[in-house]
N, C-alpha and C positions, 0 to 999 in steps of 0.2 A: 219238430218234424224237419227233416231234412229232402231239399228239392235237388234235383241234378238236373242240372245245365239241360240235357238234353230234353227231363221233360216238359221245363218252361218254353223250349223251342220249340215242342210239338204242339204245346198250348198255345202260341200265341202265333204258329203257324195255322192251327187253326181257325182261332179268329180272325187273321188275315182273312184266309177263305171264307170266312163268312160276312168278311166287309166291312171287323170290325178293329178297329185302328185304337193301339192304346200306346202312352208314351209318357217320360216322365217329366215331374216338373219337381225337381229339389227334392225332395222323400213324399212326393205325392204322385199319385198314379192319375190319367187321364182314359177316359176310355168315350168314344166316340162312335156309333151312336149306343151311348151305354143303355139303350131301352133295348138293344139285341142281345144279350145278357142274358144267358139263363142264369137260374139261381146257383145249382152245380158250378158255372164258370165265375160268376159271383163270391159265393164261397173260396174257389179256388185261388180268385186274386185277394182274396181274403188274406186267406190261411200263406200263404205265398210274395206277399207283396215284397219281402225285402230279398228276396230272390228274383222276382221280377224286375223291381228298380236296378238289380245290381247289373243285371242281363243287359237292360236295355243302356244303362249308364256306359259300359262296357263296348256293346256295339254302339252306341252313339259315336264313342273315341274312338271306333277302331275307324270308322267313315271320316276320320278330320286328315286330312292334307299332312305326308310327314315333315319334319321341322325344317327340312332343305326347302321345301315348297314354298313355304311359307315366307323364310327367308331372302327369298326368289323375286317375291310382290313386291 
């Protein structure tokens, strides 16, 4: 199955709005409070996860300080 960027960003935009925070840790997924979970969104980070990870892998780095910045400190 193939996912498209966009509609990981609508899925976990909508978790957002439901309060629910998910993030990665190394090839594993975190979700917070994972008892707000329906089964359907369950399923989906299922079916999805290494589209998710790569997602959020991706925006993590895209939030890091460019290499001037850094250099700077």
């Amino acid at each position: 199955m193939t996912t498209s960027l966009s509609n990981v960003t609508v899925f976990l935009d909508a978790l957002r709005a439901d309060c629910v925070s998910v993030w990665p840790d190394g090839d594993k997924l975190h979700v917070w409070p994972a008892s707000r979970l329906t089964s359907e969104q369950l399923e989906y980070l299922r079916a999805n996860k290494a589209a998710v990870l790569a997602y959020l892998h991706r925006r993590n780095a895209d939030l890091l300080p460019p290499d001037e910045v850094c250099r700077a400190w």
